[in-house]
N, CA, C and O of each residue as an XYZ file, in Angstrom:
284
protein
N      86.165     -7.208    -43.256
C      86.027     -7.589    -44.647
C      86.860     -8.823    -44.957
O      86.371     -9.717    -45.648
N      88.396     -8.933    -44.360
C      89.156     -9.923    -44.638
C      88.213    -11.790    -44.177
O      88.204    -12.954    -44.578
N      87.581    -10.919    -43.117
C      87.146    -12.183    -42.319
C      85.517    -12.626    -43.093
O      85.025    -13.653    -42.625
N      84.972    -12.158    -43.837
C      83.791    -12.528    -44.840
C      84.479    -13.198    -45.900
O      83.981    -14.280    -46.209
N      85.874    -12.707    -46.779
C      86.345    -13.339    -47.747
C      86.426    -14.872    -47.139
O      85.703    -15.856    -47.298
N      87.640    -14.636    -46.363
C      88.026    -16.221    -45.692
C      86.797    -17.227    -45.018
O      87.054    -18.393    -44.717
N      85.422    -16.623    -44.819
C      83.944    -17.368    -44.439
C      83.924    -17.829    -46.032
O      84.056    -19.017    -46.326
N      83.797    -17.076    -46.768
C      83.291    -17.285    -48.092
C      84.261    -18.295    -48.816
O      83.610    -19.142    -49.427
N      85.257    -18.412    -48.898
C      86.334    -19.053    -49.280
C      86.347    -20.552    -48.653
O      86.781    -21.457    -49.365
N      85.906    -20.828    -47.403
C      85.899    -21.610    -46.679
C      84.498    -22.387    -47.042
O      84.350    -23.607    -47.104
N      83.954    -21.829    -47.165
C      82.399    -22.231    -47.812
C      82.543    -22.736    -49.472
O      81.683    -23.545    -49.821
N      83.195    -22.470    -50.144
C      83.025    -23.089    -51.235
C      84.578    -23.984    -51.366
O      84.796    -24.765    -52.292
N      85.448    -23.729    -50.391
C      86.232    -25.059    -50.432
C      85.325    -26.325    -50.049
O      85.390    -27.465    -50.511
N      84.310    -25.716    -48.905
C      83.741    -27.384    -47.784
C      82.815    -27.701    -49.269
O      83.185    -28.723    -49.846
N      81.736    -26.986    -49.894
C      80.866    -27.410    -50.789
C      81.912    -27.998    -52.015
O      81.370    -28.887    -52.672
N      83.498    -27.626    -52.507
C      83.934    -28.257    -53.904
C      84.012    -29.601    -53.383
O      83.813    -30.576    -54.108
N      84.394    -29.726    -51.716
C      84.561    -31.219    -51.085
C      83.698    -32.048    -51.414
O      83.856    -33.054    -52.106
N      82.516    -31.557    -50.809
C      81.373    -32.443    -51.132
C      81.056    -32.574    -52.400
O      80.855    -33.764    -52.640
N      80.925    -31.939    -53.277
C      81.092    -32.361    -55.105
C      81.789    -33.758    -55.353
O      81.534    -34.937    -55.599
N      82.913    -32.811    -55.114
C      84.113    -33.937    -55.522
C      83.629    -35.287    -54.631
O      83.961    -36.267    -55.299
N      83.241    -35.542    -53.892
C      83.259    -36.463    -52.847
C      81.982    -37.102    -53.683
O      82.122    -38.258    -54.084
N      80.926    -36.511    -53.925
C      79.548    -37.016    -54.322
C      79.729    -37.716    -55.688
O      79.065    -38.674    -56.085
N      80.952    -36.952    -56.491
C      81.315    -37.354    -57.939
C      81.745    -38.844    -57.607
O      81.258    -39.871    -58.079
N      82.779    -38.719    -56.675
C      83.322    -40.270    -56.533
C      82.489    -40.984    -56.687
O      82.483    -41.833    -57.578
N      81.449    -40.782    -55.728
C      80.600    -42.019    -55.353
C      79.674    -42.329    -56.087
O      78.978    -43.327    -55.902
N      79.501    -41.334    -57.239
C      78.439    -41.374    -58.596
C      80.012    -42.307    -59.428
O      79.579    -43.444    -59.616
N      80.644    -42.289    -59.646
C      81.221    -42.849    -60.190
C      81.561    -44.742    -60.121
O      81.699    -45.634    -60.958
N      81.577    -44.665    -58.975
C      82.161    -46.210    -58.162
C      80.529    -46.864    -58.351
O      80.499    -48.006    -58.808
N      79.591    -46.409    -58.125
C      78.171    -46.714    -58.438
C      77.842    -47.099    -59.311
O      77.192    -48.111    -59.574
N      78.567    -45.742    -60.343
C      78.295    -46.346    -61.878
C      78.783    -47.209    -62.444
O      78.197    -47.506    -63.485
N      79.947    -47.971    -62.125
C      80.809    -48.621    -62.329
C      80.042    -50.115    -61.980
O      79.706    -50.999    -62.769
N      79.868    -50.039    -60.214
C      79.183    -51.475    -59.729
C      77.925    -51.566    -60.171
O      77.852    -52.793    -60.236
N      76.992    -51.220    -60.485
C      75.675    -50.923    -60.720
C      75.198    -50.542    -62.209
O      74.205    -51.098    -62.677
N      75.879    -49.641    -62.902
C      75.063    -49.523    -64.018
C      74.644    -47.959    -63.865
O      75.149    -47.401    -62.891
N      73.969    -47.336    -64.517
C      73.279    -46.208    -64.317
C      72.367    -46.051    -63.201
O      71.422    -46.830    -63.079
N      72.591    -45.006    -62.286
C      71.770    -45.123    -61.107
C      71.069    -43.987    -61.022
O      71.618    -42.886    -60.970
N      69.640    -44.178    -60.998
C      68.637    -43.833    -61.567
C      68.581    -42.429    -62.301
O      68.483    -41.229    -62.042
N      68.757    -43.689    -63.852
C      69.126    -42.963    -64.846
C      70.168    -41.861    -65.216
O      70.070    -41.173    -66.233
N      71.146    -41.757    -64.328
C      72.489    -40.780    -64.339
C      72.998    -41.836    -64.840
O      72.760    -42.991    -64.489
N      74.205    -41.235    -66.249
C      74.863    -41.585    -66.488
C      76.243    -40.954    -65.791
O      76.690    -40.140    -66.599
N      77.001    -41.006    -64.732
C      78.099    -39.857    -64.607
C      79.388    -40.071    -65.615
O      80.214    -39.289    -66.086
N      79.158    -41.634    -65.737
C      81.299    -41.589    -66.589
C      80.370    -41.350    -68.179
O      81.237    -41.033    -68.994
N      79.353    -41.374    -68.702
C      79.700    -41.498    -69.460
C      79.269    -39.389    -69.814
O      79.299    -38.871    -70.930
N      78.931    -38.663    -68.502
C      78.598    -37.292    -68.563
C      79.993    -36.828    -68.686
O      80.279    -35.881    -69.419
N      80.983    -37.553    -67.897
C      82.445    -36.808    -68.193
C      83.061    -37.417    -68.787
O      84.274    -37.227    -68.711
N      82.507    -38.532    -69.746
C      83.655    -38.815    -71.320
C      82.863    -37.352    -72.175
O      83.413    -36.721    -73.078
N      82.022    -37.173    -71.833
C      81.332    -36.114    -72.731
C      82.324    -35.410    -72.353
O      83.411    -35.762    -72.812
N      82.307    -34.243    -71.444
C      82.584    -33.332    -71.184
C      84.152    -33.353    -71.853
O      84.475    -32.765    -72.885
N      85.165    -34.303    -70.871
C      86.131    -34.457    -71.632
C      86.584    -34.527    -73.197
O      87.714    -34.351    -73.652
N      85.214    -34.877    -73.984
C      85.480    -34.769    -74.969
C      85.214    -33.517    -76.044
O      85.500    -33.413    -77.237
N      84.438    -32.468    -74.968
C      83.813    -31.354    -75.726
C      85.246    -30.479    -75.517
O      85.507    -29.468    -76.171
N      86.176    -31.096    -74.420
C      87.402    -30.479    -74.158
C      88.342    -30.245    -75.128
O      89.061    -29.313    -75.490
N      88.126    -31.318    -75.420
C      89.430    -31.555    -76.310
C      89.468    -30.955    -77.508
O      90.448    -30.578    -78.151
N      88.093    -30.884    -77.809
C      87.472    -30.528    -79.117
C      87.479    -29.112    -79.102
O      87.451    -28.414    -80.116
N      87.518    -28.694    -77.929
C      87.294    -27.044    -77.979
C      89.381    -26.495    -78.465
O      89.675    -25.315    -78.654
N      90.146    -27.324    -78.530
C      91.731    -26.866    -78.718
C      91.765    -25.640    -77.356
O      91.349    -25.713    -76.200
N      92.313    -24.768    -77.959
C      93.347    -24.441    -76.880
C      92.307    -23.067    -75.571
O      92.656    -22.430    -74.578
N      91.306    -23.168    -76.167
C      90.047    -22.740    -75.333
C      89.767    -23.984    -74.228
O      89.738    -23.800    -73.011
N      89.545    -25.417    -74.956
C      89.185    -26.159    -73.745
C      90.304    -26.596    -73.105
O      90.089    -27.455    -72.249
N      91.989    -26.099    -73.341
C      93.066    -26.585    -72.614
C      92.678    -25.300    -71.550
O      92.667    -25.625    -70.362
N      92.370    -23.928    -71.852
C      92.439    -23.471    -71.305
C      90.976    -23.424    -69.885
O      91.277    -23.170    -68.718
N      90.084    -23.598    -70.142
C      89.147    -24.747    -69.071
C      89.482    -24.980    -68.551
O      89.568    -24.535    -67.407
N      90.250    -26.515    -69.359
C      90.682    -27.644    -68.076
C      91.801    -26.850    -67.226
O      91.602    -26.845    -66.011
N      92.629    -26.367    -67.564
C      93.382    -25.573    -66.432
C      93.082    -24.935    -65.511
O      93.683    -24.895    -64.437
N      91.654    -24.078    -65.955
C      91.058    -23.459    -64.935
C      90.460    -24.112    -63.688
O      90.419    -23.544    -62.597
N      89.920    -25.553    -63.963
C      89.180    -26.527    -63.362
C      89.724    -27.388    -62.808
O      89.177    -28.150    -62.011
N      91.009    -27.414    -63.167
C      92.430    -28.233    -62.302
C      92.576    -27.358    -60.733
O      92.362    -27.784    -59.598
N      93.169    -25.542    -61.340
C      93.563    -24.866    -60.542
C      92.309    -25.042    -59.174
O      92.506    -25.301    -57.986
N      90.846    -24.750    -60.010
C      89.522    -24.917    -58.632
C      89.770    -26.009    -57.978
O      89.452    -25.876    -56.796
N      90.380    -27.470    -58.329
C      89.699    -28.349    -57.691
C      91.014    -28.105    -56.628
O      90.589    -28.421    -55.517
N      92.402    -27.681    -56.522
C      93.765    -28.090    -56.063
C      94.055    -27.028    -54.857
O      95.117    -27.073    -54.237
């Protein structure tokens, strides 16, 4: 059983990699380029960031949660 957790655990560390990794590169894209085809990403996480902020101490409590996933 220990050894399915740590498969499973290991599996969504390698997939947050690739997120995070895919985000970058939606980002640096968006940056040199413009919207690439039709994704906006910075301006999907000024959103997000901003539904954060807006949410007070519910979306502090989010972003903490989403700190702790990515670290």
């Amino acid at each position: 059983m220990d050894n399915a957790w740590r498969m499973i655990n290991d599996l969504v560390s390698n997939l947050t990699g690739v997120i995070i990794g895919i985000l970058g590169l939606g980002i640096v894209g968006s940056l040199a380029f413009g919207d690439m085809l039709g994704l906006d990403v910075i301006g999907n996480i000024t959103a997000l960031v901003s539904e954060l902020a807006n949410g007070g101490v519910v979306g502090l409590l989010v972003l903490a949660v989403l700190m702790s996933l990515l670290k």
